[in-house]
N, C-alpha and C positions, 0 to 999 in steps of 0.2 A: 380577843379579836384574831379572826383566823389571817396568817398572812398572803399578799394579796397572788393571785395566780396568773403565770406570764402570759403576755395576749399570746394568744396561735397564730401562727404564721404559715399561710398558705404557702402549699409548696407547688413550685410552677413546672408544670411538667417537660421534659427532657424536649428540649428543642422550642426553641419560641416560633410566633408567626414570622419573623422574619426571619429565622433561621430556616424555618419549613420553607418557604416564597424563595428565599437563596437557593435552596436545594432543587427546588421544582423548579425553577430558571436554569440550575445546572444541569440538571436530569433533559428537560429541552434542549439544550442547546448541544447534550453530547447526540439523543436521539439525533437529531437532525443532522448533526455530522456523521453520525454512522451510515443514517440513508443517505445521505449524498456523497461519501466517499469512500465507504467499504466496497462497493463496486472497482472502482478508479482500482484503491489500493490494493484489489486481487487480483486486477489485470497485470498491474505493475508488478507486482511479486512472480506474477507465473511468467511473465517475460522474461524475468531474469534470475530464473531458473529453480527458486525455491520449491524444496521438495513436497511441503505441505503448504502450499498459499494460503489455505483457509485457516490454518490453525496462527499460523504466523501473523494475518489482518486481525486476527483477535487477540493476538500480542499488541500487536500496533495501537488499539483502539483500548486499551489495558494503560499504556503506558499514558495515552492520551489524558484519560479521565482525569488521573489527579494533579495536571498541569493544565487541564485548559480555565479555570478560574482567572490564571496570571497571562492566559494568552489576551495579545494585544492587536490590533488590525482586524477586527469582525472576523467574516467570512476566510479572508485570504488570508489572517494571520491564523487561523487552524487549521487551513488546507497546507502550507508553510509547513506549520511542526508537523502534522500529519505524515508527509510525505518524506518529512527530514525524518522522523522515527522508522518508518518505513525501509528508509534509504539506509540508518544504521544498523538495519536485522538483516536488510539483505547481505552487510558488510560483514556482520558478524557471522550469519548463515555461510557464507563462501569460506570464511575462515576456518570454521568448525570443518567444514567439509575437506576443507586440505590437511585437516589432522585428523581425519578419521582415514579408517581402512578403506579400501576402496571396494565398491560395491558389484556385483555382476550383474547385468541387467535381466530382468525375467525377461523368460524364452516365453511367447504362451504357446507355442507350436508341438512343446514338451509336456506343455500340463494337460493333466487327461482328465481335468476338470472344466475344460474351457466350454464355453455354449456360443454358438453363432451369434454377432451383434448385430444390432440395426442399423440398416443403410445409413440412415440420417445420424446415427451416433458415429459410425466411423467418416462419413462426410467431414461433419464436424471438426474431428479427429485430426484427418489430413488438412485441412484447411489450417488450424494452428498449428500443424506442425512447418507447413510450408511456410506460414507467419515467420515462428521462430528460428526455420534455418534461416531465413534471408536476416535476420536481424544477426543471429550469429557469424554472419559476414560480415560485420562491419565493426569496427572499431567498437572500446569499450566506453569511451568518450562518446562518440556518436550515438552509439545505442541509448547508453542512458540520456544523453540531452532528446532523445525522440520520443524514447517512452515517456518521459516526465512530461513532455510538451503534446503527445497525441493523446498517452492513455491515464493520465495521470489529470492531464485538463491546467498543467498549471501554466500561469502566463513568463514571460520572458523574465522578470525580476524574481518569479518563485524559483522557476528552474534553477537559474544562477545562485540563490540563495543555497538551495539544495545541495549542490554541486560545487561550491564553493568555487564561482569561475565570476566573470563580468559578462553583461548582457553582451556584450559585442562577441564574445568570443561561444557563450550560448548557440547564437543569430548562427555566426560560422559553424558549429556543428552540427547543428539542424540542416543549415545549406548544403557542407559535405556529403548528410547521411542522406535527404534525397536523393541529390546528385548522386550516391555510390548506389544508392538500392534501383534508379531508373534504370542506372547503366546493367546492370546485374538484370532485370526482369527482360530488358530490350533485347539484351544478347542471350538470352533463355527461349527466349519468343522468337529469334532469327533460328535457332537450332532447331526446334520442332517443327 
């Protein structure tokens, strides 16, 4: 009598349905944060002053992926870490910058490779940059409680969370930075 032969055991391929369904719910739900906040978080970045915004939003949204499973609060608890990641590249970026050498700023007036741009690209151009001085007036406090609250979109508890402040004192920076940026354009606008 031949001895008996072990049953076969199917083998289940790498990844179950509900491990696949997990994955495609995580795969949505980082999609959907990318479109709705990699905008927000390149404006935030190029306001304060990073040198490669885009490359940086694609750190941001890097560090995201493998923490958003554990994020908690729907929507506003990954607009939250989002911007908190965000907010600690920009910290690290400034810091890097103060240990590195310092840079000379290109001349294009010098490069004999330059080509005439376009009305509308340099329009553009002066328009952010006029954004940016007037923001560069204003306190570092104030700036950051306005970018996060105009261009960042986040509400009065995100910002605070962000910034590690109390909504009231939020409320007050925001109040301030108006108040400082009216008085600054009013008295720009009596000189011309």
């Amino acid at each position: 009598m031949a001895p008996p032969t072990p049953a076969r055991r199917e083998v289940e391929p790498l990844g179950s349905d509900a491990e696949k369904s997990d994955e495609d719910a995580l795969a949505e739900r980082f999609s959907a944060a990318y479109r709705q906040l990699s905008p927000r978080v390149l404006g935030y970045l190029r306001l304060h002053g990073v040198d490669d915004p885009e490359s940086v939003t694609q750190d941001v949204f890097l560090a995201l992926f493998p923490r958003l499973p554990a994020v908690i609060g729907g929507e506003e608890g990954v607009r939250t870490l989002t911007f908190s990641i965000a907010h600690a590249r920009i910290v690290d970026h400034h810091r890097a910058r103060t240990r590195a050498p310092s840079l000379v700023p290109f001349d294009p007036e010098a490069d004999p490779r330059r080509v005439a741009s376009a009305e509308d690209a340099h329009s553009a151009v002066a328009g952010e940059q006029n954004t940016l001085a007037l923001l560069q007036r204003l306190g570092d406090d104030q700036r950051e409680a306005l970018t996060l609250r105009v261009v960042g979109e986040l509400s009065l508890d995100e910002t605070a969370q962000v910034m590690g402040r109390t909504v009231g004192a939020v409320k007050q920076l925001q109040r301030r930075a108006l108040e400082t940026l009216r008085a600054i354009v009013t008295a720009e606008a009596a000189h011309e």
